[in-house]
N, C-alpha and C positions, 0 to 999 in steps of 0.2 A: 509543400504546403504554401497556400497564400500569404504573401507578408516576412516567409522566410530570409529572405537578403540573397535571391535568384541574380537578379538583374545587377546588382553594387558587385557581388560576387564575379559574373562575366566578365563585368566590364574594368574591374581591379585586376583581376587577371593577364586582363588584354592589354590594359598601360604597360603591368610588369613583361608582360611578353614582349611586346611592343621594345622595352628600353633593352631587353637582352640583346633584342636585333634578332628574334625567332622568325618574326614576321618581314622582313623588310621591304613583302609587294605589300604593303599598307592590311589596313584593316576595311572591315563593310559590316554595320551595323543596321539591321529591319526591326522593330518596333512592330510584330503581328497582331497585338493584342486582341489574343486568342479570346479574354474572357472580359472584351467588351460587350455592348451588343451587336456592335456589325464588326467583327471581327476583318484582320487584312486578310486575303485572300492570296495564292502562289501566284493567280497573275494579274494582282495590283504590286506585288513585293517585288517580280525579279525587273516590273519598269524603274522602278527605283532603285534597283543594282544596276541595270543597265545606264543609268542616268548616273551615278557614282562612278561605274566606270566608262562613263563619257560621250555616251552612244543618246542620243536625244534627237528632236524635232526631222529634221527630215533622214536622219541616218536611221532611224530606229524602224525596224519592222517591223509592214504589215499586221499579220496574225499573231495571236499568244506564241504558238507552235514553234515558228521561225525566232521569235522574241526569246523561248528558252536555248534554241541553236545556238542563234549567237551570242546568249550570255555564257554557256560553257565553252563556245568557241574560246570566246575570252580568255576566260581562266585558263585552258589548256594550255594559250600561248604564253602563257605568263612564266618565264623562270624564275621570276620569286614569289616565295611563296607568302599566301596571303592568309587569315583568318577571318572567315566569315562566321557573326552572333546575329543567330536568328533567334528573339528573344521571345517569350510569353507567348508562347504555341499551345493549343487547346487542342490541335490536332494534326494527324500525321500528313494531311491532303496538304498543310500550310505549308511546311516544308521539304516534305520528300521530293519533289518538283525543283527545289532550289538547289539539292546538292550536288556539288562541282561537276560528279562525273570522272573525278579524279580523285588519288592518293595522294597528291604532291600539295594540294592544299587542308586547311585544316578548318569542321566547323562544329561551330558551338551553341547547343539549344538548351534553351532554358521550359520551362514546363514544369506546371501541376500536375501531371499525367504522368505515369512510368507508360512510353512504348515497349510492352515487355514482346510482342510480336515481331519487332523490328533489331537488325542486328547491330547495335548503337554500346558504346560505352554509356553506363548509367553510373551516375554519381547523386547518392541520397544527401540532400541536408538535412541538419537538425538545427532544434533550436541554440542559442547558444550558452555556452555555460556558464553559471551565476554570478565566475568572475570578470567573465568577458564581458555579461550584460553587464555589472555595474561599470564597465571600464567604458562602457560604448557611452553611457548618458555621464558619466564624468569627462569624460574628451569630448563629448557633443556642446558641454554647459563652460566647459572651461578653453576651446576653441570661439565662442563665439565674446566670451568674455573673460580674462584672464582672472578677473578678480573675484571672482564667483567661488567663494567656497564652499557652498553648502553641500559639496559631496565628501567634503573632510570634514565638516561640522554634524552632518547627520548618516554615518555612513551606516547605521541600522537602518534608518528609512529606506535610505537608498536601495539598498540590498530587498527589503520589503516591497519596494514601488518594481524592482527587476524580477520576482517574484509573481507578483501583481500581470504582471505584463507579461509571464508566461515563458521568460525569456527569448520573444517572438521579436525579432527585428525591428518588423514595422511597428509595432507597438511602444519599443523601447524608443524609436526616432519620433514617435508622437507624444510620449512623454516628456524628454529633453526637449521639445517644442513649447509645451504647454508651463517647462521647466521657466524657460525662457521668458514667455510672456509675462510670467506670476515671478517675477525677479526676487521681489520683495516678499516673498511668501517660501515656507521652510518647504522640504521636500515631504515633511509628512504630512503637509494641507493637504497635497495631491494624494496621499495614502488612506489621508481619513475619508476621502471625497469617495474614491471608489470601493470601502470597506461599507462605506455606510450605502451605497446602490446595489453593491454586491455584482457588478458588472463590468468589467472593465472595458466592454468595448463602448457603451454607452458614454461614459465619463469622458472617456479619447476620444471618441468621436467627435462630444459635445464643445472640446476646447480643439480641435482639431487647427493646425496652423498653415492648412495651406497644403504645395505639394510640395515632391522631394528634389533633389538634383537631377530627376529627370523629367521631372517636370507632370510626375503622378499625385494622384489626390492621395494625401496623406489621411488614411482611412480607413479605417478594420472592418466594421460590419459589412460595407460594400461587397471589399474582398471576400470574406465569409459566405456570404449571400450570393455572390456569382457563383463560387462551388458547389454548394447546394443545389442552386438551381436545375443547373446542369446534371444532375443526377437522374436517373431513371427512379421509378416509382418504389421497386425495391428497394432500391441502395439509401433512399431519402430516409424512408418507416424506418430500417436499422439505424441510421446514424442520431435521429431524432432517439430512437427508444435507447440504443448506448450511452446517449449524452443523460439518460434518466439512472442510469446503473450508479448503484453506488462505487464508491472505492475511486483507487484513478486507474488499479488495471481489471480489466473480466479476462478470464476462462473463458473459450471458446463454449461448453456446456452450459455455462451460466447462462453465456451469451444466445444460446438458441431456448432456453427455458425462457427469457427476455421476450425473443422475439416470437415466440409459439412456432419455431421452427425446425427440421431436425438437423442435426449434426454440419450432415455434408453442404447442404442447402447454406448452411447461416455463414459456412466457411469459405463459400463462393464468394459469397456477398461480403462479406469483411477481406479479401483479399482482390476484391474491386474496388474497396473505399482506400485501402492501402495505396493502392496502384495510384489515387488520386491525392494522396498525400492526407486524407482526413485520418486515416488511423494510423497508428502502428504497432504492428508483429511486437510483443518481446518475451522470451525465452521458445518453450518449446524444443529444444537442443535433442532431444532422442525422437525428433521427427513425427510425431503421433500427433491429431487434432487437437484432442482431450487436454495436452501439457501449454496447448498456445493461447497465449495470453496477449492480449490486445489494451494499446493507452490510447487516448484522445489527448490531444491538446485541452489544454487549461478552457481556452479560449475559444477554442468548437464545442469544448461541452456546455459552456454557457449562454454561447448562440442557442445550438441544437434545445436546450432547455427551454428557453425564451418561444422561439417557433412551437411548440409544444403547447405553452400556456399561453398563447396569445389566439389559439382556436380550440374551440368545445370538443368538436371531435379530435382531434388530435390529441386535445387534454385527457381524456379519458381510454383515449388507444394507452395515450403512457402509464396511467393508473392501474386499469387493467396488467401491463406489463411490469409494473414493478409488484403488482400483489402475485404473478406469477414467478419472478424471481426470489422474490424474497421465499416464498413456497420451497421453491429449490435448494434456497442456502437452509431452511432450515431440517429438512430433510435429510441433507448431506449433513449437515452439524450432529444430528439424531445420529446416523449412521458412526460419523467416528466417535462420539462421544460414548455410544456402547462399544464400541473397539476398545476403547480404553479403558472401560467400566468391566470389561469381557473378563469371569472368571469361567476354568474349569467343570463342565457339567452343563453350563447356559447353551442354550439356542446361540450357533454360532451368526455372530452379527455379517448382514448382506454387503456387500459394496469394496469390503476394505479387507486386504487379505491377512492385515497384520496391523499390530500395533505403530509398527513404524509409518508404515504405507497412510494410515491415517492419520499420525502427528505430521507428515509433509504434506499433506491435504490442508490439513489446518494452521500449518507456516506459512503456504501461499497464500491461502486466504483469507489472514487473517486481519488484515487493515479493511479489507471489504465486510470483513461479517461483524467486527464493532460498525463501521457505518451503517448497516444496516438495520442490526439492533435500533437506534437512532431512528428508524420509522418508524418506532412503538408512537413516538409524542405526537401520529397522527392515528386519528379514533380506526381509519379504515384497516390500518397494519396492525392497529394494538396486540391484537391475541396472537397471531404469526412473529412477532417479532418478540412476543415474552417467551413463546416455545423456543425458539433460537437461542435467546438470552441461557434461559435454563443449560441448554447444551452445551454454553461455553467455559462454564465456569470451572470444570476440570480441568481440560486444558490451559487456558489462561495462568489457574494458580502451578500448572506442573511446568510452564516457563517461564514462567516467576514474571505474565506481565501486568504488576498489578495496577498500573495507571491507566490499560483497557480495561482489567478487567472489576475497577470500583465505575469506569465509564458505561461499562454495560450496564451492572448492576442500577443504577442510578436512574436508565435507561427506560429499564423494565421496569421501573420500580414508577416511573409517570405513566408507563404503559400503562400498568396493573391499575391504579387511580384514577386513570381515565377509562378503562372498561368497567369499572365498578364491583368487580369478584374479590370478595374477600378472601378466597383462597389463594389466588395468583396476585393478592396484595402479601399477605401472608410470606412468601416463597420469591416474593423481590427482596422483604425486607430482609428476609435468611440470609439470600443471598449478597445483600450490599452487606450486612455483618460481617458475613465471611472474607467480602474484598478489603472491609476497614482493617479488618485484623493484620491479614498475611500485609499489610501495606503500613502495620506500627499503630496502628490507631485505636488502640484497647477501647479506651471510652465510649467511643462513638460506636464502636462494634459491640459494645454491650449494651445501648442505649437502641441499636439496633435488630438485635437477638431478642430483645423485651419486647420489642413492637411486634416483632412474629409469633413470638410465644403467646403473648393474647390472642392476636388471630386466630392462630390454632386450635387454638384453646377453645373460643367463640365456633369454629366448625367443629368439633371434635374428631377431627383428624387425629389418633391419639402416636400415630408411627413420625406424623410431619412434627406432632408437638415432640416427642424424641427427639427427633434431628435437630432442631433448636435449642432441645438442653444442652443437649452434646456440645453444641457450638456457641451457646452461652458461658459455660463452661470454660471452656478453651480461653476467651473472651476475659471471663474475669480472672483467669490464674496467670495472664498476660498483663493483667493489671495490678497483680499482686497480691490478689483476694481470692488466696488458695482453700479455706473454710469454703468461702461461697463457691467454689469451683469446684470441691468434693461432693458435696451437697447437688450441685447442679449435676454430675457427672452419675452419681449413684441416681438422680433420678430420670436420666435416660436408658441408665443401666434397666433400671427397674420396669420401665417400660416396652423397652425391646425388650425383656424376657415375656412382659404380658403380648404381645403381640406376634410373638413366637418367633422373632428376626435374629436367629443366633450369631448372624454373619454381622447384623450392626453391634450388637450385645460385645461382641469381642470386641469391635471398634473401641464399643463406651469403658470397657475394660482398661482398654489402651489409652484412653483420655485421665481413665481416674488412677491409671498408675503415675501420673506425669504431676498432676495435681497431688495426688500422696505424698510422694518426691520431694514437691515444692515445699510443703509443709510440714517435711523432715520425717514421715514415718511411714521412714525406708522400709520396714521388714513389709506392710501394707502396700505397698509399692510394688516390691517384689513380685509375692502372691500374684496382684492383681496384673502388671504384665505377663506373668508366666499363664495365668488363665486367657490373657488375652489371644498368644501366641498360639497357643493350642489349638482358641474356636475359630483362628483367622486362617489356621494350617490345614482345619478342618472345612471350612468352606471355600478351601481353593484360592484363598486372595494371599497369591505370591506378595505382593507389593505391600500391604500391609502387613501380612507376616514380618518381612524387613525389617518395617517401623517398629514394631514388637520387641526383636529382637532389640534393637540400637538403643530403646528405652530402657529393655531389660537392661542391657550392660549401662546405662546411667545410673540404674539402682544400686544393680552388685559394686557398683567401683564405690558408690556413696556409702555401701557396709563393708567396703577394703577387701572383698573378694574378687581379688586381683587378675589372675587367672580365667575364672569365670568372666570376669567382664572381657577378656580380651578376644575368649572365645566368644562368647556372643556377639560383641564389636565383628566379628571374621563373619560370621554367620549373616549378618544384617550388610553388611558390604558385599557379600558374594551376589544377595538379592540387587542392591542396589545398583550393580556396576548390568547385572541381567536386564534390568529395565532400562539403563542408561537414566536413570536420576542422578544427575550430579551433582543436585544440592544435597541428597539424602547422603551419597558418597561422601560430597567434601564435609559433613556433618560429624560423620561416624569418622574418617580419617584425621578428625581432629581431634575427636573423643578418647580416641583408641590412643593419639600421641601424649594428651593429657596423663593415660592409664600407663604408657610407656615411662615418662617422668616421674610418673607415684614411683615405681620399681625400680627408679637408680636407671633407665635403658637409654640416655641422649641420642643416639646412633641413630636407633629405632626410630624417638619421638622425633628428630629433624626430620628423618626421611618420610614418614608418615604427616609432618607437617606440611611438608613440600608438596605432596600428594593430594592433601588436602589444595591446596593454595591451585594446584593444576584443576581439580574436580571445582572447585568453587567460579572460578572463571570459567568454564565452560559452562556453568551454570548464570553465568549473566550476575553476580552476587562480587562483585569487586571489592567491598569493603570487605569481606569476610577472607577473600585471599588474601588482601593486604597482611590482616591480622595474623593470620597463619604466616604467612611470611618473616615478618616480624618474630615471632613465636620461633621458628626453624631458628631464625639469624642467634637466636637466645641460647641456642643448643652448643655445646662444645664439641666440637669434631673429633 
């Protein structure tokens, strides 16, 4: 990539090589600059190796032709050996021409370009890493002035402004410039400067200091802007419409829904912008299109964005393309979300062969499909991005990520407001309830569940105003207002049975036995778990069945039917360990060692604590293994 640290890298090289004594016939450095506008040519370069190694005015020959002879004549005679860097090549005609002719010498080319045609050692750079960057503009700022502390006095900014800058080279060497001239000014000026443009090549550019030690313009957009150029007319529309994709990496699939193009086609063209250093491949590891995922630099995607909205048509190729992708994410979100929703009897869901296969679909992608919920709060996305929203909210709460997933909600929740549907305002605000809840926030989740429940109420939706009691409910017996959460729970109860939904009716079962529980009349409790179990076993929903169970035995152990709870505690872990839920695991493994200790068992309840404290960490729930932890250590051996 441009800007990488190509040329500092060659030629730090060539010193240390140089001091080992590798090289001792000297060194020969050309400067081709490939991605000038008049780039050097092979045979403007090899007069200036021949003029390095000594051959000039009347000794020099004739024609090009004789000019390449006796410049490998040269070299051939030469016993020591020498390293020629042929730097900032755009292409193979620049130097294929220059090479020795021989093995006894060594040479080194720099380039944007992988020659993947040619039979060359390749070595990829990358940007460098966040400690390196902060370490390059601390020894940039404190070489030029010892007394300069402000990378120990502000080393969050630091780290932010090396962030900022993509951890790109020439970036970082243009900030430590701009460091420089602003002496008297803290490193987070330059932070606020380019947070508040939203641009970083803009800002660098705009304080740019000059060139570097080799005497290049110190200068981003340039560089950016020669790569592009240089592109052909396909390679250009992908890199533009990528640099519009949310997330920082795409899926090859995503990627050709993007570009309105199919599979193989968009995988050409993304492994021709590779070859050129604008993208990069990452994972993919079982070899298939479908699994490869592609990043951009920080800093090409917000060129490429910029090129986009700086012309009409192009403005609207990109619009059109993201109302096409986001299409795709939400289609595919629909897809797994019924995979996971999939019981026993249902229309077996398309796409996804398994429960698992569809939670790793939505592991990868799941930093991209919050972002992209995010284009609800533009009117064209709204309604695409509130279907999305919808589909995520299972997932999210079964890996417990609740600070996506109150970001979605929240999301949708401007979406629905700005399309103006009372219904899909309705079924935001459900659903940011349900993110305040699982995320500690009883209040607000009830303040929220009331705003839907009017909605509802206002459509006469009477199955949606259900699902709201149910989660009103939850809601207030979370806040300790177990009255008003029986109350709430019996009248979702009451309405799944009007609406004939036996399979939620259980659900609301299993709400109002927990709420029972809460407010101690356990034998109610009981009952109403055991009816829940039955209608959840009766329509097929393994996974809540589980939950059934694991409540059950909260009840029986609360009337000292010991026994009984431990076997349903077993029951509800067998389901749970099936699904690989391991908060429901480390839940009931806690339950169950609590039920162990009632009986006199420490053996038992350590080991079951410990179990717990393993299932709860895999569930991403740290404070809960701690506790369990804790709990085991309590146990006597």
């Amino acid at each position: 990539m441009g800007g990488i640290g190509k040329t500092a890298l060659a030629l730090e090289t060539a010193h240390r090589a140089r001091g080992k004594g590798w090289f001792p016939g000297g060194t020969l450095f050309v400067d081709l600059r490939g991605y000038d506008e008049d780039p050097v040519t092979a045979d403007q370069a090899v007069l200036a190796l021949l003029d390095a190694l000594g051959v000039r005015d009347g000794d020099l020959p004739p024609t090009a032709d004789r000019q390449y002879d006796a410049y490998r004549a040269l070299l051939a005679e030469r016993q020591d050996r020498m390293l020629l860097i042929l730097d900032n090549a755009s292409d193979p005609a620049q130097y294929l021409p220059l090479l020795p002719g021989t093995d006894h010498h060594r040479v080194l080319i720099t380039s944007r370009d992988r020659p993947d045609a040619l039979p060359v050692r390749l070595i990829d750079l990358e940007t460098l890493a966040p400690d390196d960057s902060v370490a390059l503009v601390a020894r940039a700022l404190r070489d030029t002035d010892e007394r300069d502390d402000r990378p120990a006095r502000e080393p969050d900014a630091l780290r932010e402004l090396a962030d900022l800058c993509g951890h790109l080279p020439l970036a970082l060497q243009i900030a430590a410039g701009m460091l420089r001239r602003r002496r008297h000014r803290g490193i987070a000026s330059l932070v606020a400067e380019i947070r508040e443009t939203g641009d970083a090549t803009t800002v660098l550019d705009h304080g740019s200091p000059g060139t570097d030690l080799y005497g290049r313009s110190l200068v981003l957009r340039p560089v950016l802007e020669t790569s592009y150029r240089r592109l052909p007319p396909d390679q250009a529309r992908l890199l533009r419409l990528l640099c519009l994709a949310p997330g920082a990496e795409t899926g090859t699939e995503a990627i050709a829904a993007l570009a309105d193009l199919d599979t193989s086609s968009v995988l050409s063209l993304l492994e021709d912008l590779a070859a050129r250093g604008l993208v990069k491949p990452v994972g993919g590891g079982n070899g298939t299109a479908s699994a490869m995922r592609w990043r951009l630099h920080d800093l090409v995607r917000v060129f490429g964005a910029g090129v986009a909205a700086g012309n009409a048509r192009l403005w609207e190729e990109g619009e059109a393309a993201r109302e096409r992708v986001l299409e795709f994410y939400a289609q595919w979100a629909a897809a797994a979300d019924d995979r996971l929703r999939w019981l026993p009897g249902k229309p077996v869901p398309e796409r996804f062969g398994d429960r698992r296969e569809a939670l790793a679909w939505l592991d990868a992608e799941r930093a991209v499909l919050v972002a992209a919920v995010g284009w609800g709060r533009e009117e064209r996305f709204a309604d695409t991005a509130m279907r999305l929203a919808e589909r995520l909210g299972e997932y999210l709460d079964w890996r417990r990520y609740f600070d996506d997933l109150i970001a979605v909600a929240k999301a949708a929740l401007d979406a629905a407001l700005l399309s103006g549907d009372q219904l899909n305002e309705a079924n935001a605000w459900n659903s940011l309830g349900n993110a305040l809840l699982v995320a500690g926030r009883a209040e607000e989740a009830i303040d929220a569940h009331s705003q839907a429940r009017y909605q509802y109420q206002a459509t006469g939706e009477l199955h949606d105003e259900a699902i709201t009691w149910g989660n009103l409910g939850n809601a207030l017996r979370a806040a300790g207002r177990a009255e008003e959460a029986i109350d709430a729970h019996a009248w979702a109860r009451d309405l799944y049975q009007a609406v004939g939904d036996r399979h939620r009716e259980g659900m609301a079962w299993n709400n109002l036995g927990n709420a029972l529980q809460e407010a101690g009349r356990t034998r109610e409790a009981i009952d109403a778990h055991t009816r829940a179990r039955d209608r959840l076993q009766a329509a097929g929903d393994r996974h809540g069945e589980g939950r059934a169970w694991h409540n059950l035995g909260n009840a029986l152990r609360a009337a000292g039917r010991v026994e009984e709870t431990i076997e349903a505690y077993g029951k509800g872990l067998e389901i749970f360990r099936e699904f690989e839920d391991w908060y429901g695991e480390g839940q009931t493994l806690r339950n169950l060692a609590h039920a162990y200790r009632t009986i006199h068992r420490p053996v038992d309840a350590r080991a079951a604590y410990l179990q717990s404290a393993d299932a709860y960490t895999r569930a991403n729930a740290p404070t809960e293994a701690a506790q369990a932890r804790a709990w085991a250590a309590e146990q006597p051996e």
